[in-house]
Structure formats: C-alpha cells, structure tokens
C-alpha positions as CSV (number, residue, x, y, z in Angstrom):
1,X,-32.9,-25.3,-4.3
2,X,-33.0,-27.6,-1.2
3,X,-30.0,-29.6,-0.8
4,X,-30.6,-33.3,-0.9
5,X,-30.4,-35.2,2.7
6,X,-27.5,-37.2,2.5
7,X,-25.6,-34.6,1.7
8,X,-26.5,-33.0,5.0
9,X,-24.8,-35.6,7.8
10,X,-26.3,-35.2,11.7
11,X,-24.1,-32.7,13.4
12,X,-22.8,-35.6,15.8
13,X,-21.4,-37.5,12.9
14,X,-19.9,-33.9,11.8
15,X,-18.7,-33.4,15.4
16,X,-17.3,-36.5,15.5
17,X,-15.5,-35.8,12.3
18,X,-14.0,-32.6,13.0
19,X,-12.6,-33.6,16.3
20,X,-10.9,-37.0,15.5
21,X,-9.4,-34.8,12.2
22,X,-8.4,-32.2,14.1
23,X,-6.6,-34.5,16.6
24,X,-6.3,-37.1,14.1
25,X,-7.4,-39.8,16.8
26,X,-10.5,-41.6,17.6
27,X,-9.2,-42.2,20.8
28,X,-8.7,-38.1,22.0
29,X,-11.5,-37.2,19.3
30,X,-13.5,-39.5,22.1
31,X,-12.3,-38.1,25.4
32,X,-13.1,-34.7,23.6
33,X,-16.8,-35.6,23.2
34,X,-17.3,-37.9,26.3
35,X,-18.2,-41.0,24.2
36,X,-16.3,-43.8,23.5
37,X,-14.2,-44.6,20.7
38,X,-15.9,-47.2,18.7
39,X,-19.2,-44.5,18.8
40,X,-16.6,-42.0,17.5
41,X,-15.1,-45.2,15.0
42,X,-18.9,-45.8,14.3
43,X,-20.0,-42.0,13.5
44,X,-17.3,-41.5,11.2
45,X,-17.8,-45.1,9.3
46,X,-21.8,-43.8,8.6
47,X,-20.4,-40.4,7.9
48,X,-18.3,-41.7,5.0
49,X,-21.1,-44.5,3.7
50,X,-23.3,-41.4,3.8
51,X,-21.1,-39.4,1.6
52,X,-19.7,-42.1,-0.3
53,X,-15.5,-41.2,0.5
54,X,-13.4,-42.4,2.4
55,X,-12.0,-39.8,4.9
56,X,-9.6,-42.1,6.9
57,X,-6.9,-44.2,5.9
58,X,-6.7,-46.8,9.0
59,X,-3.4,-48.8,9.4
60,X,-3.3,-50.9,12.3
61,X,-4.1,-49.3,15.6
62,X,-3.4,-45.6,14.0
63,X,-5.7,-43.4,11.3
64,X,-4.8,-40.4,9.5
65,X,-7.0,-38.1,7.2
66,X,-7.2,-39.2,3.6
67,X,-6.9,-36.3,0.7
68,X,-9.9,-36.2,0.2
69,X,-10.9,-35.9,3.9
70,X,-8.3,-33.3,4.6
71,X,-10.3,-30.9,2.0
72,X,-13.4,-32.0,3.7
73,X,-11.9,-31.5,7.3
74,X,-10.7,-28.0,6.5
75,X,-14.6,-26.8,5.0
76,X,-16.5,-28.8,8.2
77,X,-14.5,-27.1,10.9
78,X,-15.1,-23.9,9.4
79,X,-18.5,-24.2,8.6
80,X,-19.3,-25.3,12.6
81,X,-17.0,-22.3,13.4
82,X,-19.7,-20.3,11.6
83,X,-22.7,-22.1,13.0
84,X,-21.2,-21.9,16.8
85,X,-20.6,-18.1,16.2
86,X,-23.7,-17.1,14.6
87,X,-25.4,-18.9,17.9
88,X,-23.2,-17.6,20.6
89,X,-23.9,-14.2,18.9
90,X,-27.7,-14.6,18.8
91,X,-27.1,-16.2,22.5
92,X,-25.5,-12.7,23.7
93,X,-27.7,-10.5,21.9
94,X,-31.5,-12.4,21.0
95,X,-33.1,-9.4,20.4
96,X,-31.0,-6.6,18.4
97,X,-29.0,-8.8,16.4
98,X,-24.8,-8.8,16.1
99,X,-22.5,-6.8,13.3
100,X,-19.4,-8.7,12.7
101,X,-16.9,-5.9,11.4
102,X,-13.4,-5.7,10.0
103,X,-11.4,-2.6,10.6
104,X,-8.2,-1.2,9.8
105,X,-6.1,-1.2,13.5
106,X,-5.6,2.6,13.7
107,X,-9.0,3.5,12.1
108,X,-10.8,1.4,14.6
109,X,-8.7,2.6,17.9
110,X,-8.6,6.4,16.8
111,X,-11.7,7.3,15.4
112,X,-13.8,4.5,15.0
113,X,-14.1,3.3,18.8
114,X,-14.3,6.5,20.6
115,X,-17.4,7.6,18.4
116,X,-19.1,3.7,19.3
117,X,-20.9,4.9,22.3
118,X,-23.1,7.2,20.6
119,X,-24.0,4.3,18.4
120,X,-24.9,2.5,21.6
121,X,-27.1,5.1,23.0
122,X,-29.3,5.1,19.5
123,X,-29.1,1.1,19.0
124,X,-29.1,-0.5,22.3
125,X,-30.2,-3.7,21.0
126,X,-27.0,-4.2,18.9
127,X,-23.7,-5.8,19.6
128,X,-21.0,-4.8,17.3
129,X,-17.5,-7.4,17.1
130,X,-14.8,-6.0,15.8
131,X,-11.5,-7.7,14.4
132,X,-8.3,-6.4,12.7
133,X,-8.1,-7.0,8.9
134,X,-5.4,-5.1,6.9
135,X,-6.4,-5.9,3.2
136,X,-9.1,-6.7,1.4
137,X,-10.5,-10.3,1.9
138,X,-12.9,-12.7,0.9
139,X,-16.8,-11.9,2.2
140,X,-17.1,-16.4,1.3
141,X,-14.3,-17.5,3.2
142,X,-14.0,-14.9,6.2
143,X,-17.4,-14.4,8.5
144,X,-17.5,-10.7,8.3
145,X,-21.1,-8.7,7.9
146,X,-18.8,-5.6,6.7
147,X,-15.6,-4.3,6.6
148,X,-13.9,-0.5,6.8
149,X,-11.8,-0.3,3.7
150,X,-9.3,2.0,2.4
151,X,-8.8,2.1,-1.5
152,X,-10.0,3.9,-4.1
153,X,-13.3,1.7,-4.6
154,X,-15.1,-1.1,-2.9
155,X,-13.7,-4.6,-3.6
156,X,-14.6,-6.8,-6.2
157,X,-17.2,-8.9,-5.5
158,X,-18.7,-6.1,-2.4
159,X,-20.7,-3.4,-2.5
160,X,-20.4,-0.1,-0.3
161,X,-20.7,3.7,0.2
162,X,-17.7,6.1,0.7
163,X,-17.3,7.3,4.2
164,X,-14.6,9.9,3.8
165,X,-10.8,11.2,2.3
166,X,-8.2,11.8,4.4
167,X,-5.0,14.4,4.6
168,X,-1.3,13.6,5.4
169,X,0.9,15.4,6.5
170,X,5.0,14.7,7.4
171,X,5.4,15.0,11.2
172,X,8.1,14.0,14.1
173,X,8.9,14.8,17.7
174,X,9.6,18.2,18.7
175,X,13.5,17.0,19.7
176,X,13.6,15.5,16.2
177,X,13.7,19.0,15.0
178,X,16.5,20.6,17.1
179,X,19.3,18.2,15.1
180,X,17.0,18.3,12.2
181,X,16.2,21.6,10.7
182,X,13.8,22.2,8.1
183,X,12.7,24.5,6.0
184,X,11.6,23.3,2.5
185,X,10.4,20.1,1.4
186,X,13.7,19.3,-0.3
187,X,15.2,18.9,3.4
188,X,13.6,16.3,3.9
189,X,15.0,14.2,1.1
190,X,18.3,13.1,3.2
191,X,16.3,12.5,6.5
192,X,15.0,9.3,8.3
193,X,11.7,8.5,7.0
194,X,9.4,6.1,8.4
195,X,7.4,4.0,5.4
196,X,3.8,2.1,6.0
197,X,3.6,-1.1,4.0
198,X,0.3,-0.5,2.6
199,X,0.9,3.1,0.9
200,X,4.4,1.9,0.2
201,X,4.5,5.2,-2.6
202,X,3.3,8.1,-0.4
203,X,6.3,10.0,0.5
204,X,7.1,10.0,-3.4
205,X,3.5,11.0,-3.7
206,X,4.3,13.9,-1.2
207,X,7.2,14.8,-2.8
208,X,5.8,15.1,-5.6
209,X,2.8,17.3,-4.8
210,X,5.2,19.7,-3.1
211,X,7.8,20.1,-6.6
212,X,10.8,17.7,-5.1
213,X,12.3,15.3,-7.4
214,X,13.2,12.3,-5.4
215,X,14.8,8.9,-6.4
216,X,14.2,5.5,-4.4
217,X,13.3,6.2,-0.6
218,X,14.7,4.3,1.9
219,X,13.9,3.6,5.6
220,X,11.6,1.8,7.9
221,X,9.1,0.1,7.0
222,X,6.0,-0.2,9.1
223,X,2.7,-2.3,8.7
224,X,0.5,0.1,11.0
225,X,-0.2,4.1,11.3
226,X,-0.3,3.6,15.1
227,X,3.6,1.9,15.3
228,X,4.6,4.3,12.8
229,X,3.1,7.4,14.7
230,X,5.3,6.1,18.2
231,X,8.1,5.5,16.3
232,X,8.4,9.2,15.3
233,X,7.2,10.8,18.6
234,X,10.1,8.6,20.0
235,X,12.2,10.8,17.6
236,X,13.3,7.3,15.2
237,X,12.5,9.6,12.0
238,X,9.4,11.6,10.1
239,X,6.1,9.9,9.3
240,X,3.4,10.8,7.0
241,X,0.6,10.4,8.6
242,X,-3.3,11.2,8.3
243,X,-4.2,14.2,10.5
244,X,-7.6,13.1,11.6
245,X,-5.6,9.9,13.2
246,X,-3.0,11.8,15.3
247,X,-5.0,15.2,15.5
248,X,-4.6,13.8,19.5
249,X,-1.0,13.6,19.4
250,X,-0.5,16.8,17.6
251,X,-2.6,18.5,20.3
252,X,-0.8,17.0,22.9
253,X,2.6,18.5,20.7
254,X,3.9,14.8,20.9
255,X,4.0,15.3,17.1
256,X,4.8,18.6,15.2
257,X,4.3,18.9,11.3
258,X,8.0,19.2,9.9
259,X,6.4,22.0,6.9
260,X,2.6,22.8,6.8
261,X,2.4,20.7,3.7
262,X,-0.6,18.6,3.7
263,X,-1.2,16.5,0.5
264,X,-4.9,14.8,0.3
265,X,-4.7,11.1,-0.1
266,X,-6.2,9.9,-3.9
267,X,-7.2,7.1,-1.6
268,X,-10.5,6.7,0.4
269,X,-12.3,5.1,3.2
270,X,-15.5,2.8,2.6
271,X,-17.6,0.6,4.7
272,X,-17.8,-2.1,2.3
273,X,-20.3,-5.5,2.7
274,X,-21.1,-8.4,1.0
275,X,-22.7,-8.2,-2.2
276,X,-26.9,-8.5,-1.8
277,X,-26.3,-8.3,2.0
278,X,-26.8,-4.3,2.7
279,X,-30.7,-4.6,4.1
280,X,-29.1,-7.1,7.2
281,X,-30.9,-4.9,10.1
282,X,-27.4,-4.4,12.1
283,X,-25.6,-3.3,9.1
284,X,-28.4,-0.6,7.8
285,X,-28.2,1.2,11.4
286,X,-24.6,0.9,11.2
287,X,-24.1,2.4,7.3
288,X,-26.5,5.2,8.2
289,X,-24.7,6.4,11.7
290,X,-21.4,5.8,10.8
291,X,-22.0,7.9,7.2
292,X,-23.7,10.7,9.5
293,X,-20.1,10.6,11.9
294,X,-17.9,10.7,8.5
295,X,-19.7,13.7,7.4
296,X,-19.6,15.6,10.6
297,X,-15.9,15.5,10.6
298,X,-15.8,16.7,7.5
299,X,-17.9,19.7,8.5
C-alpha cells in the first residue's frame, strides 16, 4: 500500500531536520548545509505543518528538540543513514550489487577472510562489507543483508542454513606446561583458566564430557576467541578453544593441547538473513559458496 504524500517530506526539509537536531542549532544546522538560517528555520517550520507536530520548542534566540521530535530525530537520521549507504554501495559497485555481513571477530579474521578471495574470483561483480557483531540483533533496526551466527538455531524472526559444528579443545603455551604438569583432566581443575563471555559454561561442559566433577570456575573472562587464544600463548592460563580457529597457532606450536581431549560444541554456526530476503542476488551467491567452503572443511 502506497504511503500517502505528506507523510513523505522532500529530503531537504529532512536534511534540514536531521542536521539542526543533531546539532540542535539552526544556526550550525545552516553552516552544515550552506544555506542560511531562516531557509533552515523555514524548512523545519513546513516540515512540522506538513506532519502536523511540533519538533522544536523555541525559546528566545535558542531551540531544542521537543519529545516528540527527539523520537522522530532518532528514526530520520537512521533512515538517511540507510538511504546514503545503500547509494554509496550501488555508487562503488553499479553492477554486481553489495552484501552487507555481520560476523563473529575470530570467525571472520581466521577462516572467513582468508577463504574471501576465492569468492572474488567466481563473483567479481560483488562487494562484500563486513562488520563485527557479537550477538544476535535485529534484521529492522541494524542494515545487515546477513549475518554468521553461532547458536543452536537461526534467530527468531531470520531464516538460515547451518554452515558447520565445531571442536574445542583445552590448550596453552608450551612454557605453560613446564610449571604446569598434566596428565588427566582432573589437573586441570586447580589451574588458570581463561573464560569467553559468550560460552560462559564450556569448561563445565568439558569437564563434564571428560568424567570431572567441578564446582564454580573461576578466572578470566574474555569477550573474544582471538584475545583469549594470545592470552594463553603468552602463558596467562589454558583456553578452550575451537581447533579449526587456532589450527595456525597449533601448527606454529604457539599453542599445545594440555590432554587430547576434544569435546564437540552442541553449538553451531549459521549464515542467517532476514526473513523473505534469501533470493537478494548477493546473498544467493554468497549462501551457496560459503556452504560449499563449510563442507570442504569438514571433508
């Protein structure tokens, strides 16, 4: 259903809008633009007779953003976020189109990017934009055409296709091992153990899985595999970590498994994309190459 005209303002009165809210001055909202400040003062007065609110409170020679145009500030600037992205995108890239992706940090660095060139070479045409998310988000609120999640589904209100599982397994440095000696998995009970925040139950989990009966665990507490994996190849502690993430370090023997004890995460990894949104070209070419890279590791 088309949305009726007056609720779709010019983009200069919008312009004009977002700048003087965001500075919350029709004087620097006018420098901004390059027009003067009674065109800014006059934009914004059609703006709200168009809309029917007021979205300034003047007093004397100073304004400030009503309610009501505080709410409406925070959903315009956002909105010509969007719009200027979408056209610097299709700008950069006119003919292949643009994949806005969210990854997890490590994922992204240690698998995802080093495998990116061979999707280059088979979609030329296509410019992929990554950005760091660590949790599930909102498809509405945040621009993203997809996301790499780890979970044991896709998020509500997304669909998506599994990409792989993972193992983890307790490493540290080789020094770590010369003070620390260890030879069972209850040994490990009374040693430093480095914690990430979002799997804030996988050493219990490992315990577990391995027949050690463990109370609380204590130690640091990291929000990323990669700080966690550089803390214990600097010796701080032991780290479980996913071997497919640090199968570099443990090549390199900066990292050495404390037992050869791997436990398989009940965890896995999905693309995941807004809901209806899976035929967008960028995002088909995408699902089917990085599904065909998730099952060659596997092989």
């Amino acid at each position: 259903m088309a949305i009726p005209r007056r609720f779709l303002p010019s983009m200069s009165l919008l312009t004009a809008f977002e700048a003087a809210a965001r500075h919350q001055s029709f004087t620097i909202a006018a420098q901004e633009l390059a027009i003067t400040q009674s065109a800014v003062s006059r934009q914004i007065r059609l703006l709200e007779e168009q809309i029917g609110c007021q979205l300034f409170v003047r007093d004397k020679q100073t304004v400030r953003l009503s309610e009501a145009g505080a709410a409406y500030a925070r959903e315009i600037g956002e909105a010509l976020r969007r719009i200027g992205t979408a056209s610097l995108n299709l700008h950069a890239n006119p003919h292949g189109g643009t994949l806005n992706l969210a990854i997890l940090p490590t994922f992204g660095t240690r698998w995802l990017a080093p495998r990116l060139p061979r999707f280059f070479e088979l979609h030329q045409g296509i410019t992929v934009n990554l950005s760091t998310r660590l949790t599930a988000f909102d498809f509405e609120s945040d621009p993203f055409d997809a996301a790499i999640h780890f979970g044991d589904r896709p998020w509500a209100g997304s669909e998506g296709v599994e990409l792989m599982g993972e193992m983890v397994l307790p490493v540290g440095a080789p020094s770590f091992f010369n003070t620390h000696p260890v030879k069972s998995a209850a040994d490990l009970v009374e040693l430093p153990l480095l914690h990430l925040a979002s799997r804030p139950d996988h050493w219990e989990r490992w315990f577990s899985r391995h027949g050690t009966t463990v109370g609380r665990l204590r130690g640091m507490l990291f929000d990323q595999f990669a700080t966690a994996a550089q803390a214990a190849g600097s010796g701080l502690g032991l780290a479980l970590l996913p071997t497919f993430l640090i199968a570099a370090d443990l090549d390199r023997g900066d990292l050495v498994p404390a037992l050869n004890a791997p436990m398989e995460s009940p965890e896995r990894y999905f693309l995941v994309w807004p809901a209806g949104r899976g035929q967008h070209g960028p995002l088909a070419h995408f699902r089917e190459w990085i599904v065909d890279e998730a099952q060659a590791l596997g092989r």
